[in-house]
C-alpha positions as CSV (number, residue, x, y, z in Angstrom):
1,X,127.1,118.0,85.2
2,X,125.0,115.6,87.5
3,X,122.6,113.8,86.5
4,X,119.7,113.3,88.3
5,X,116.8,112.2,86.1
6,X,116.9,109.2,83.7
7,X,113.8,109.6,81.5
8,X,112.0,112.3,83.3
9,X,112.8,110.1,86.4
10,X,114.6,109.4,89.1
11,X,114.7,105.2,89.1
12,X,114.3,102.7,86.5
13,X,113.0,99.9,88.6
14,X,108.9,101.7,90.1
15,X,107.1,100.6,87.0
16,X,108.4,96.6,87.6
17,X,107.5,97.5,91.4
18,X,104.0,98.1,90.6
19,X,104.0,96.1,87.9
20,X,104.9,92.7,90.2
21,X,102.9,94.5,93.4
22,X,99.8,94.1,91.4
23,X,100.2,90.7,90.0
24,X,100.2,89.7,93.3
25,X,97.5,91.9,94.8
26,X,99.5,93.5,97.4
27,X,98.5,97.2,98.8
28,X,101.3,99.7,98.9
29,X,100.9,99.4,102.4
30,X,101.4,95.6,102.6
31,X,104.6,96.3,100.6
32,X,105.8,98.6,103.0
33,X,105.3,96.7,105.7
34,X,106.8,93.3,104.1
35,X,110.4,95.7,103.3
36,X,109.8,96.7,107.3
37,X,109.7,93.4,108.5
38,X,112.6,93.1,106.1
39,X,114.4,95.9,108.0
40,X,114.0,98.6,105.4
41,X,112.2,101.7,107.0
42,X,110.1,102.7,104.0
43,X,106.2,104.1,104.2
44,X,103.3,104.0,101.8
45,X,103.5,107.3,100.7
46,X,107.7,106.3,100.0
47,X,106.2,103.7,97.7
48,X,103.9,105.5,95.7
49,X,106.9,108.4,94.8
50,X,108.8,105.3,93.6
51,X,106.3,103.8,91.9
52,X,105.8,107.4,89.7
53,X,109.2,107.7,89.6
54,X,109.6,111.3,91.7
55,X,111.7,109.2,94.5
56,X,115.6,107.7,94.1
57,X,115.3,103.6,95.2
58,X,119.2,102.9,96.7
59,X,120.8,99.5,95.8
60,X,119.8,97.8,99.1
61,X,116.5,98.8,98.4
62,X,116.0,97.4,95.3
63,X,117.6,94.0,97.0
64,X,114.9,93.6,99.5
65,X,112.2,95.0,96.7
66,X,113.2,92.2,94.8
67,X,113.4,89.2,97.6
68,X,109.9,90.5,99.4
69,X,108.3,90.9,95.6
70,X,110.2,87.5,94.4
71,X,111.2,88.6,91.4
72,X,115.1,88.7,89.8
73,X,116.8,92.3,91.1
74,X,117.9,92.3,86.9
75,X,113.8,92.2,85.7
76,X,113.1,94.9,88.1
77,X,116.1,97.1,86.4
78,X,115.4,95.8,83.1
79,X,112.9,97.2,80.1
80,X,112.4,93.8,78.3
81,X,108.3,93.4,78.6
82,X,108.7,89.9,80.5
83,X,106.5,89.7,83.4
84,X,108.0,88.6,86.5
């Protein structure tokens, strides 16, 4: 059997997106842009899914989430309530 949900969802790591997109006032746009310029091909709407939790984020996603956000790839996967 597959699994495809963990929690109801299908990443770990949107809430920490939000979370550290917020902190530093940046539009889900802006963050798509940034991983563009980044060489990620990713669009708002793409950001928003991962942010509920409804999209998968793929390892080399989660790289450049976590160099364009600055933040450590291991607090964006983790569920300790540090902020970044």
């Amino acid at each position: 059997m597959k699994i495809y949900d963990y929690g109801g969802k299908k990443n770990i790591c949107g809430d920490r997106i939000r979370q550290a997109r917020a902190l530093r006032r940046i539009s889900q746009s802006e963050l798509a842009a940034r991983m563009q310029v980044e060489g990620i091909t990713i669009e708002r709407d793409s950001i928003s899914r991962i942010e509920i939790g409804t999209r998968f984020v793929t390892d080399y996603e989660l790289k450049i989430f976590a160099k364009v956000l600055n933040v450590n790839i291991m607090w964006l996967i983790s569920d300790d309530k540090e902020t970044p």
